[in-house]
N, C-alpha and C positions, 0 to 999 in steps of 0.2 A: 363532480364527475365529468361533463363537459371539457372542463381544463385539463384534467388527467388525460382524456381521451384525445383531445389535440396535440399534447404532448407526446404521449405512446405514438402517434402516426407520424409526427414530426420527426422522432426519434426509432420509427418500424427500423428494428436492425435490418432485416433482409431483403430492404430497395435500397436505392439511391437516398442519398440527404432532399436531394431537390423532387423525389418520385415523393417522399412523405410528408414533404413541404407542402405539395397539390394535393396530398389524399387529407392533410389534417384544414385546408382549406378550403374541402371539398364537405367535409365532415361537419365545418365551421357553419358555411354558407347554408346546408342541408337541415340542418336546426333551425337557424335561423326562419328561412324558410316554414317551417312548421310552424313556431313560433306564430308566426304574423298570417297563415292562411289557414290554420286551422285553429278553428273559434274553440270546438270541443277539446278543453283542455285533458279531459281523458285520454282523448285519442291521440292526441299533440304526445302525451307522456308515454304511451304505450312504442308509440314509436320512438322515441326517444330512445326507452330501456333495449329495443331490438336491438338498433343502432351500437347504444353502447356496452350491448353484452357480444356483438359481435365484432366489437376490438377488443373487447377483454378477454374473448375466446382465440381468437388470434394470435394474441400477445401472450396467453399461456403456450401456446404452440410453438415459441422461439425457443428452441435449445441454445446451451453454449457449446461451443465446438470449438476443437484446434487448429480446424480446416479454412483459414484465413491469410488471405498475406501480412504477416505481421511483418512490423519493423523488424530491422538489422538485433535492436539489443531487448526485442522480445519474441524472437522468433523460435532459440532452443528453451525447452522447460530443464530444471536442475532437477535429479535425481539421485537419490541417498541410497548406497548400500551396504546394511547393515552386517556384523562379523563377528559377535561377541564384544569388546571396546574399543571394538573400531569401525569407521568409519569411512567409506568412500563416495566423497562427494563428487557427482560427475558434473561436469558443465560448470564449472566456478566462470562468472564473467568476467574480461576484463576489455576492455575500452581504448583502442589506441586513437587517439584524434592528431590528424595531420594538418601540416598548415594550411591546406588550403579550405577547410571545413571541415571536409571527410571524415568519417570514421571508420576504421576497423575494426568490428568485434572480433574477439577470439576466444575459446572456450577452452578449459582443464582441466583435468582430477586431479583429487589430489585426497591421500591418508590422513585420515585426523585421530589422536588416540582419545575416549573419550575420558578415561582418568587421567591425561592432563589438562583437562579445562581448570583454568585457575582465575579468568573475571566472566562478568556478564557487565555489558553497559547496554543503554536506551540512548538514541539517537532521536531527536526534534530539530525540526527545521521548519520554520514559521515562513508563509507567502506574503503575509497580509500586514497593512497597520493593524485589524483586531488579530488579538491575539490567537484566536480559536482556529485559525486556518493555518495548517500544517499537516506535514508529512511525520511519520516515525518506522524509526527502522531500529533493528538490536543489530549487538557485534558481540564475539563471543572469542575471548581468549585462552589459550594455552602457555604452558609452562614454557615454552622453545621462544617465547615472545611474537608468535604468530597468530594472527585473526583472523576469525573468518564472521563476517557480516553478511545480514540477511535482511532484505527491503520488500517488502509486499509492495504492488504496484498495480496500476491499471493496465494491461495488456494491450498494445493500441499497435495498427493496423500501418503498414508506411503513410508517413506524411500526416497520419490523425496527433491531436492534438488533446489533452485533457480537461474536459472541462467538466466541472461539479452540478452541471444538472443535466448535462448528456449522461454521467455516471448514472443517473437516478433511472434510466431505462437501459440496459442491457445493449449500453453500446461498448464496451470492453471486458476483456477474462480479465482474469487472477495472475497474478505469473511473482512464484516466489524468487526474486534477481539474488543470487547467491554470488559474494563478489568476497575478493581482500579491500582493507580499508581505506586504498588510496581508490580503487570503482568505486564503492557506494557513497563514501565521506569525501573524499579530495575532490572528484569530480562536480561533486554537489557545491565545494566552498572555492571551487576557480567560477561555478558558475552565477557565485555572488546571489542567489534569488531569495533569499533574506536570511536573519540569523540562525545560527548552526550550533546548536547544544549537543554536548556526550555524557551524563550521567551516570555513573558508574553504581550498580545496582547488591543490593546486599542478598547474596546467596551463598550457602552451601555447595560442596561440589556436587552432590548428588544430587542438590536442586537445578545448578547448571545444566547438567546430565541430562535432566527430566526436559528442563526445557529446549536445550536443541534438538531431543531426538522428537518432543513433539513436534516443531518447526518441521523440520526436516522430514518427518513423516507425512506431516502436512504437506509439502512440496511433492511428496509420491502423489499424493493423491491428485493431488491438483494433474498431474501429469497424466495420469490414468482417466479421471474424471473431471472435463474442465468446467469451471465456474464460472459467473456473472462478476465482474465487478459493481458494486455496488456503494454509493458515496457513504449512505447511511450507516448500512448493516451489511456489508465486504468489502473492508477500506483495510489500509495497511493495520490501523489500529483495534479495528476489534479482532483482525486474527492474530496479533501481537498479545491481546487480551487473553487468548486462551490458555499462551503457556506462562504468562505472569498472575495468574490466576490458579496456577500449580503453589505458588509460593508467598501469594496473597495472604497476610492473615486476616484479612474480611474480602469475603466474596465480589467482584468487584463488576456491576452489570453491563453489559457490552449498552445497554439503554440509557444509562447516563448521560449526562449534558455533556460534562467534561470528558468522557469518551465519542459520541455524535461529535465531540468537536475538538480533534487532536491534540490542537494545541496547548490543549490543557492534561495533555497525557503524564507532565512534566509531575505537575501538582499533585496527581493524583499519585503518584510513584511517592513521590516525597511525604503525601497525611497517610501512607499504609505502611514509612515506612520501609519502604523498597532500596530508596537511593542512599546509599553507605557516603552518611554525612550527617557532622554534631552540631553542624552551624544553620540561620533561617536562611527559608529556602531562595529571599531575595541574594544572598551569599552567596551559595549554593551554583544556582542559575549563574551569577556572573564570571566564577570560576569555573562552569561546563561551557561556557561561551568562547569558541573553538575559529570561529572562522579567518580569523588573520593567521594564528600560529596554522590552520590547515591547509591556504593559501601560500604562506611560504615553504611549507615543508612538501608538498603535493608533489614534489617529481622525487623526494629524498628516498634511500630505501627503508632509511629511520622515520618511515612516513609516523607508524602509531605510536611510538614512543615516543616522538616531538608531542603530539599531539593532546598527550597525556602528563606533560612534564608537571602541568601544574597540579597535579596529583601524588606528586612524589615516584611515578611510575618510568621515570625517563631508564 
């Protein structure tokens, strides 16, 4: 409890990094203290418990809010508006990077009909030598050979940075980044930050169906009501879980190891099942393994059907 408690001040969303850095060291020092001048360890504990119910009571007191300066390419939320089977997605991301660094975001709607969805793929992209540290994002195809991709993210603030045990206190939202698949996949495979899978996912069109519009619904929400990022349990993969769990044929728990730990999202797609493929899944894997053809092809306008040749889908 101790440890939690240095961390939550370390980490108090609503000061400074360096104002929670003094209070969790203050916090530190202040037990301590206890510790070594108070003999009755009664007493010693009871204050203790004040102490650390009055971070705990604090720390339920932090809402999530929209009301932040976020970065440039998390600043608008995407919103979906529904029409019978169709769709209008507002805010599609897309990313212009200049040579001198800079970037341009730019934002766009755009019509999607939802009886021509004709694929569903999972997207993995691993950080780490272990394998368990990764990002996942889905891409959802139509019949006209256009994509639209969808990445849950940590919502981070200009200039903040992501890191996996700031996520574990309620230092980032939610922000569903709604892009074509040279934004979410090209940008990701010029910026080389480890390998890059596309598996291509075995559904139904009405399965399809089910799960963009949960996506997507989900992204209203998120828009109306914002969220906590969360490393654990509000990461890209367990809300990715919810609408692959439409089409699950075994229930698949967001509490899982190989869920807590993305990188294994791959596998898990592959024992239920998921991934529209006859061969093992070390095969499998190495024919989704995307990032050179996604590198060369990145400025093409044949960007997703490069990217898919070895698919047959060129």
């Amino acid at each position: 409890m101790s440890l939690w408690c240095i961390l939550a001040l370390s980490f108090f969303p609503p000061v400074p990094r360096w104002l929670g850095a003094l209070l969790a060291l203050g916090f530190a020092a202040g037990m301590l203290a206890l510790k070594l001048r108070l003999k009755d360890a009664g007493a010693a504990l009871r204050y203790f418990c004040i102490a650390a119910l009055s971070v705990l009571l604090a720390w339920l007191l932090v809402q999530p809010t929209h009301q932040r300066p976020w970065s440039k390419k998390h600043a608008i939320m995407p919103r979906a508006v529904f029409d019978g089977d169709r769709v209008t997605v507002r805010n599609i991301r897309r990313t212009i990077q200049a040579a001198s660094g800079d970037c341009e975001v730019q934002h766009r709607d755009q019509v999607y009909e939802l009886d021509e969805l004709d694929s569903v793929w999972l997207g993995v992209q691993h950080f780490a030598a272990w394998k368990g540290v990764a990002h996942t994002f889905v891409s959802f195809g139509f019949t006209d050979g256009d994509y639209l991709a969808i990445s849950i993210e940590s919502r981070r603030r200009e200039g903040e940075r992501f890191s996996a045990l700031a996520g574990l206190f309620k230092q980032f939202g939610v922000i569903y980044v709604v892009g074509d698949e040279q934004e979410i996949i090209g940008h990701r495979a010029l910026a080389d930050e480890g390998p890059l899978y596309l598996f291509p996912i075995h559904a139904d069109r009405q399965q399809m169906r089910d799960m963009l519009v949960s996506m997507l619904r989900r992204a209203n929400r998120l828009a109306e009501q914002p969220e906590f990022y969360n490393t654990l349990t509000n990461n890209c993969t367990t809300n990715i879980l919810e609408s692959f769990n439409q089409i699950a044929p075994i229930h698949i728990s967001p509490y899982s190891p190989r869920i807590v730990f993305p990188g294994y999202s791959g596998d898990v797609a592959y024992d239920q099942g998921l991934i529209a493929a006859d061969e093992p899944f070390s095969e499998c894997k190495a024919r989704a393994h995307i990032n050179e053809v996604a590198r060369a092809a990145a400025a093409s306008e044949d960007f997703s059907q490069r990217i898919r040749a070895q698919f047959g889908r060129e």
